[in-house]
The first five atom37 places (N, CA, C, CB, O) and aatype in JSON, in Angstrom:
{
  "aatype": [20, 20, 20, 20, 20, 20, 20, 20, 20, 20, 20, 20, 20, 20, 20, 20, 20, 20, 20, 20, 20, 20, 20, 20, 20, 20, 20, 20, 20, 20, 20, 20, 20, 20, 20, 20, 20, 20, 20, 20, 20, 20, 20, 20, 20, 20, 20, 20, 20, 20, 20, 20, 20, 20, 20, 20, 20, 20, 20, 20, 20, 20, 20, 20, 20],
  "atom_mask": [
    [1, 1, 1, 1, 1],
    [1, 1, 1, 1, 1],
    [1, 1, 1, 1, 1],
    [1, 1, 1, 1, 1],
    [1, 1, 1, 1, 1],
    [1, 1, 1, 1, 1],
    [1, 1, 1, 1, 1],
    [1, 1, 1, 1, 1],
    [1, 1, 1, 1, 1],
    [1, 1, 1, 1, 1],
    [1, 1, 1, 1, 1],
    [1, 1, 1, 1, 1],
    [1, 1, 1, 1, 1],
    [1, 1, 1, 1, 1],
    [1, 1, 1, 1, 1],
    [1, 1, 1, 1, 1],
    [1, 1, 1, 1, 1],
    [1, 1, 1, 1, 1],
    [1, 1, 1, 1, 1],
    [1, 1, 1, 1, 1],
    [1, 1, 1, 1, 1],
    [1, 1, 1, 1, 1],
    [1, 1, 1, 1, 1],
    [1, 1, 1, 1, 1],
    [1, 1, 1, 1, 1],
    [1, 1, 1, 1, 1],
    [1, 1, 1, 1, 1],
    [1, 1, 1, 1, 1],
    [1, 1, 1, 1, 1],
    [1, 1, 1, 1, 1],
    [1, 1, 1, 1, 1],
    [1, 1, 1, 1, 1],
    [1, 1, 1, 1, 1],
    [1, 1, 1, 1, 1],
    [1, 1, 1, 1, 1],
    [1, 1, 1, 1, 1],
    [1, 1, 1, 1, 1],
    [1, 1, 1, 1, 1],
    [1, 1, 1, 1, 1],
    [1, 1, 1, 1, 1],
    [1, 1, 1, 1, 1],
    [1, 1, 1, 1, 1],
    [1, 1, 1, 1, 1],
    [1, 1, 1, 1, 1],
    [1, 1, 1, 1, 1],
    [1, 1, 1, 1, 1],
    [1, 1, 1, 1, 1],
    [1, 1, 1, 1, 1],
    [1, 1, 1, 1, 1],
    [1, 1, 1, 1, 1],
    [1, 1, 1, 1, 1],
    [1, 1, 1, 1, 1],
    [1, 1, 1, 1, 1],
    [1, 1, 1, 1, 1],
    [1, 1, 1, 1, 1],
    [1, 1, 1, 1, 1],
    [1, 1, 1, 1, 1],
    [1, 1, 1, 1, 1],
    [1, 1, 1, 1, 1],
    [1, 1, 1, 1, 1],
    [1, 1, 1, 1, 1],
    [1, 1, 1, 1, 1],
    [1, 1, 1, 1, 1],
    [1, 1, 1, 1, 1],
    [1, 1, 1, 1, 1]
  ],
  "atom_positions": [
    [[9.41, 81.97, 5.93], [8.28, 82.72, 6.38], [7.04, 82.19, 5.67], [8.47, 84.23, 6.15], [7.15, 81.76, 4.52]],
    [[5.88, 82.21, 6.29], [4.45, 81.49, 5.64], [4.18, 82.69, 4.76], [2.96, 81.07, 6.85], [4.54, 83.86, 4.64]],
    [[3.51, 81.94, 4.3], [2.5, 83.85, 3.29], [1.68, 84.26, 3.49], [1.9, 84.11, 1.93], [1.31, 85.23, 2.83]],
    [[1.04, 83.84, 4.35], [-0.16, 84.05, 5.38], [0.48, 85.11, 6.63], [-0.7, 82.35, 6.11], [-0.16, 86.09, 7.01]],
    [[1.19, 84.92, 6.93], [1.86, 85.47, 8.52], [2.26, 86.94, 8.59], [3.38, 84.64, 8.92], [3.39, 87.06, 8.11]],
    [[1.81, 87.98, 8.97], [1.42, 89.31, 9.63], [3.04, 89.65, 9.34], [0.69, 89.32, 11.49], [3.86, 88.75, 9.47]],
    [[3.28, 90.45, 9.1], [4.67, 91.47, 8.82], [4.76, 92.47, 9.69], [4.73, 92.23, 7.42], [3.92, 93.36, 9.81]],
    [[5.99, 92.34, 10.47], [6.03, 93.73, 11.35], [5.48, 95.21, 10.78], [7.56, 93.99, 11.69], [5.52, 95.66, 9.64]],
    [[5.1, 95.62, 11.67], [4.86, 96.84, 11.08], [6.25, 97.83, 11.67], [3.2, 97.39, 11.55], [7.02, 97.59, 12.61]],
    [[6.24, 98.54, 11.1], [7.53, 99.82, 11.75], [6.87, 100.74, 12.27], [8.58, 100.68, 10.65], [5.79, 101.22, 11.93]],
    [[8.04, 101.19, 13.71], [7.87, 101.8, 14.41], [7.13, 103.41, 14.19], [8.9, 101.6, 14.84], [6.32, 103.84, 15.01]],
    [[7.33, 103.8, 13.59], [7.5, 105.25, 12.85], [6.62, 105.2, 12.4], [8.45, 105.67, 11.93], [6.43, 104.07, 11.97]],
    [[5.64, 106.03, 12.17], [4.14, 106.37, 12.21], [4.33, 107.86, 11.31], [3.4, 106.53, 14.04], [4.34, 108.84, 12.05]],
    [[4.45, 108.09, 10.11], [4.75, 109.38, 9.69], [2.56, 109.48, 8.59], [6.9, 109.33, 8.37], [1.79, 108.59, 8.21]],
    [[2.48, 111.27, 8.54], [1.83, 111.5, 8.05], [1.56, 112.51, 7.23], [1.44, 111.32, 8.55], [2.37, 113.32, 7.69]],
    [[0.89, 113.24, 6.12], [1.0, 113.85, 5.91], [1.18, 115.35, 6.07], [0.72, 113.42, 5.67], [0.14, 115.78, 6.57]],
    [[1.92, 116.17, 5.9], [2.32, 117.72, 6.27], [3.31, 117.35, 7.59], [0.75, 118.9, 6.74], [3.71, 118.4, 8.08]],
    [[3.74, 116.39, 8.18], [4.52, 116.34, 8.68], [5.99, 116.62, 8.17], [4.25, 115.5, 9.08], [6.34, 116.13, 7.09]],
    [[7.03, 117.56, 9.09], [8.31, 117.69, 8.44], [9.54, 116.26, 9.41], [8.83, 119.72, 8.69], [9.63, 115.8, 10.55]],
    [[10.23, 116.08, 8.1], [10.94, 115.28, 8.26], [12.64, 115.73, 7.91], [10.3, 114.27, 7.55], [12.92, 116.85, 7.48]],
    [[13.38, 114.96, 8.11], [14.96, 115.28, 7.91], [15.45, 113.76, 7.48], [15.84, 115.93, 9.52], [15.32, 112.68, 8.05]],
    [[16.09, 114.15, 6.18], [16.5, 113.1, 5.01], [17.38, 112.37, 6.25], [17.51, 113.78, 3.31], [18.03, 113.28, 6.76]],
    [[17.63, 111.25, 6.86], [18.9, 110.46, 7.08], [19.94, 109.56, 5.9], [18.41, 109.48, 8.03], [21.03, 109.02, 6.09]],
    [[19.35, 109.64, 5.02], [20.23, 108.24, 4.07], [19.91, 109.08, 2.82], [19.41, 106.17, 4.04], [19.09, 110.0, 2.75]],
    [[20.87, 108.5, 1.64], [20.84, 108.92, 0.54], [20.89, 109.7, -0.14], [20.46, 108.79, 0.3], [21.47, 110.6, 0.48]],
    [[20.57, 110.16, -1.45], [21.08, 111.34, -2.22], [20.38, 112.9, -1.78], [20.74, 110.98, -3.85], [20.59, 113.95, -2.4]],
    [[19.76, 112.81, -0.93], [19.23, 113.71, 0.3], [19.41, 113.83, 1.4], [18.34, 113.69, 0.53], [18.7, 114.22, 2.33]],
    [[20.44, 113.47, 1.33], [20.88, 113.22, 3.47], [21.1, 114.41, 4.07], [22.59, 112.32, 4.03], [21.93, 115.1, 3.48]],
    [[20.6, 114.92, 5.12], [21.09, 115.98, 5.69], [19.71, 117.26, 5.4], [22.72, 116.27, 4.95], [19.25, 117.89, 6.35]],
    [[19.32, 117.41, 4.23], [18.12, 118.07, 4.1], [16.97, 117.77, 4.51], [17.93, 118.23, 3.15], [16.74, 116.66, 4.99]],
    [[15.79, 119.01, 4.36], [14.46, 118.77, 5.17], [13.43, 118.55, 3.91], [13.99, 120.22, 6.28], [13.71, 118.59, 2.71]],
    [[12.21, 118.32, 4.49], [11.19, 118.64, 3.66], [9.79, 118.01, 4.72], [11.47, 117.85, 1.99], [9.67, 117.71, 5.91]],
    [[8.9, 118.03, 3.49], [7.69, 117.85, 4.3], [6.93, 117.06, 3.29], [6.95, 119.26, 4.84], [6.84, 117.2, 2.07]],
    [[6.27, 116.0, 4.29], [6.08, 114.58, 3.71], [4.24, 115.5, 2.95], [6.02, 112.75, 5.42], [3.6, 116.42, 3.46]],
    [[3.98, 114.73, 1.69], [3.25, 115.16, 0.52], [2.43, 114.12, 1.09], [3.84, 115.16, -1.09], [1.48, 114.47, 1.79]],
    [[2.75, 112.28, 0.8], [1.79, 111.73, 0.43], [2.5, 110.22, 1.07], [1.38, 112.03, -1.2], [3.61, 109.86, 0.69]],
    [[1.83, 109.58, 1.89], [2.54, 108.38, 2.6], [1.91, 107.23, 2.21], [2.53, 108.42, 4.12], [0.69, 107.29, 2.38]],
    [[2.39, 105.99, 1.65], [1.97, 104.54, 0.93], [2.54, 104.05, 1.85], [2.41, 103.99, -0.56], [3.75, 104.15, 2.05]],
    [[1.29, 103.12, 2.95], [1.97, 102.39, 4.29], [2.52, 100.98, 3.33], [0.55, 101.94, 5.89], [3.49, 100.31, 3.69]],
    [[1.31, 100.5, 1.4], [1.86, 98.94, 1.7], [3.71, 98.98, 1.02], [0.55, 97.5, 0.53], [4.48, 98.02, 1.06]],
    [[3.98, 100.17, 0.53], [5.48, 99.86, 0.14], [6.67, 100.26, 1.31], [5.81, 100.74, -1.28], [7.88, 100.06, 1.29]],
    [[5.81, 100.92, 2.3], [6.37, 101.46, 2.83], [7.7, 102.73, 2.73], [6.4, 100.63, 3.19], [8.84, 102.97, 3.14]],
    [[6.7, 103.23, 1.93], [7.46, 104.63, 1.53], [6.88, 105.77, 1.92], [7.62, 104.84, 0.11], [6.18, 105.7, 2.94]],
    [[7.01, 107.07, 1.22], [6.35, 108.15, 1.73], [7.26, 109.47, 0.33], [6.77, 108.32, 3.86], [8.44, 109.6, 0.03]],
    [[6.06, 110.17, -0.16], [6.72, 111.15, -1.35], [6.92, 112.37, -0.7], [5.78, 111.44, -2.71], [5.97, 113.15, -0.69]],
    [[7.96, 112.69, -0.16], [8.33, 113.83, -0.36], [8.87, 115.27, -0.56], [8.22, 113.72, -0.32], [9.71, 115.15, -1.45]],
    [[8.82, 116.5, -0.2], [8.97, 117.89, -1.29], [10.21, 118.25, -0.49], [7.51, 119.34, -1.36], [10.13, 118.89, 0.56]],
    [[11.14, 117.91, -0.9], [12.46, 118.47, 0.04], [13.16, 120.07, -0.7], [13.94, 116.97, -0.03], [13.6, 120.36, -1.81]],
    [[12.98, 120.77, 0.51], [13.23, 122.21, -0.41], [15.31, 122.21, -0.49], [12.32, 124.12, 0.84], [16.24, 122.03, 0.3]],
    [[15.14, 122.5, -1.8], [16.74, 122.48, -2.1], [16.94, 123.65, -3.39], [17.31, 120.68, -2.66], [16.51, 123.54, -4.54]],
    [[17.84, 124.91, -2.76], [17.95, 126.16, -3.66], [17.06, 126.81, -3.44], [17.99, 126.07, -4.98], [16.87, 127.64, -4.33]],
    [[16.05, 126.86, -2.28], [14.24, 127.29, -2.26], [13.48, 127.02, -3.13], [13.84, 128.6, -2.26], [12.5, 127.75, -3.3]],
    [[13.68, 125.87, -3.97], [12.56, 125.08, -4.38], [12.17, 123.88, -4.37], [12.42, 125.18, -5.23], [13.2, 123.21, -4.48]],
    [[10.99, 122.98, -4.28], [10.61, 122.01, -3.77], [10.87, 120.92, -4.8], [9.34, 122.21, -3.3], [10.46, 121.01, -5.96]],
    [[11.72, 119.64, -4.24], [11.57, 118.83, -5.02], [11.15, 117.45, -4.72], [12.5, 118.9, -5.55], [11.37, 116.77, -3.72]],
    [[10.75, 117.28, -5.37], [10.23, 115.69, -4.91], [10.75, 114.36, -4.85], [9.35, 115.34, -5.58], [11.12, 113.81, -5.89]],
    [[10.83, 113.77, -3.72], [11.65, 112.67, -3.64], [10.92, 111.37, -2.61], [13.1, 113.29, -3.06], [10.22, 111.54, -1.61]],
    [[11.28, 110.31, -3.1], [10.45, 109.17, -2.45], [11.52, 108.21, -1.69], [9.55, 108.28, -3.67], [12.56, 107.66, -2.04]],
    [[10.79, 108.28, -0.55], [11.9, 107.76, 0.69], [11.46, 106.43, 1.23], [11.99, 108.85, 2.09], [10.3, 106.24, 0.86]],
    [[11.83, 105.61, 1.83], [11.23, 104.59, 2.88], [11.41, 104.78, 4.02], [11.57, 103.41, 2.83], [12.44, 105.32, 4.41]],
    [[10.67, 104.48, 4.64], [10.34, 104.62, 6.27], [11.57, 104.91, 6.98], [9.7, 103.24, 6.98], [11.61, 105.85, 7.78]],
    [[12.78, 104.04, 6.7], [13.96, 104.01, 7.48], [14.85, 105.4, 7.18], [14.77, 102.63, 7.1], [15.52, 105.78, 8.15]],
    [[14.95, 106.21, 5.95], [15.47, 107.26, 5.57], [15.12, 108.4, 5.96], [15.46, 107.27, 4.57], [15.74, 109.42, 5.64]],
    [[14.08, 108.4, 6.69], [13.43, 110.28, 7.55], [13.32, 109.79, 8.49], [11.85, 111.31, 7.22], [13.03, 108.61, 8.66]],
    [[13.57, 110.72, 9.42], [13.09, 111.05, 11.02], [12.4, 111.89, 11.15], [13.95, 111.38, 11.95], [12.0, 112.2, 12.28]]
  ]
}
């Protein structure tokens, strides 16, 4: 690949206060609602309620729906 040359972007367009549902990892299956979204790592922080309280967790694009 050049180092110059444009990187796909992903499909998935998430933003803040949007709710999401963990798919992958030590959160799978739980909800929460996205805090704070970093398009260049392509991640997104956030508050997944577990016991009714919010905890914070940092996902990549491919791990929420």
């Amino acid at each position: 690949m050049e180092q110059g040359s444009a990187q796909p972007r992903p499909k998935v367009v998430f933003e803040a206060g949007d709710h999401v549902r963990v798919t992958e990892g030590a959160f799978a299956n739980y909800t929460g609602t996205i805090e704070e979204v970093n398009p260049e790592k392509h991640k997104v922080r956030v508050l997944i309620s577990i016991f009714g309280r919010a905890t914070p967790g940092e996902l990549e694009y491919g791990q929420g729906e």
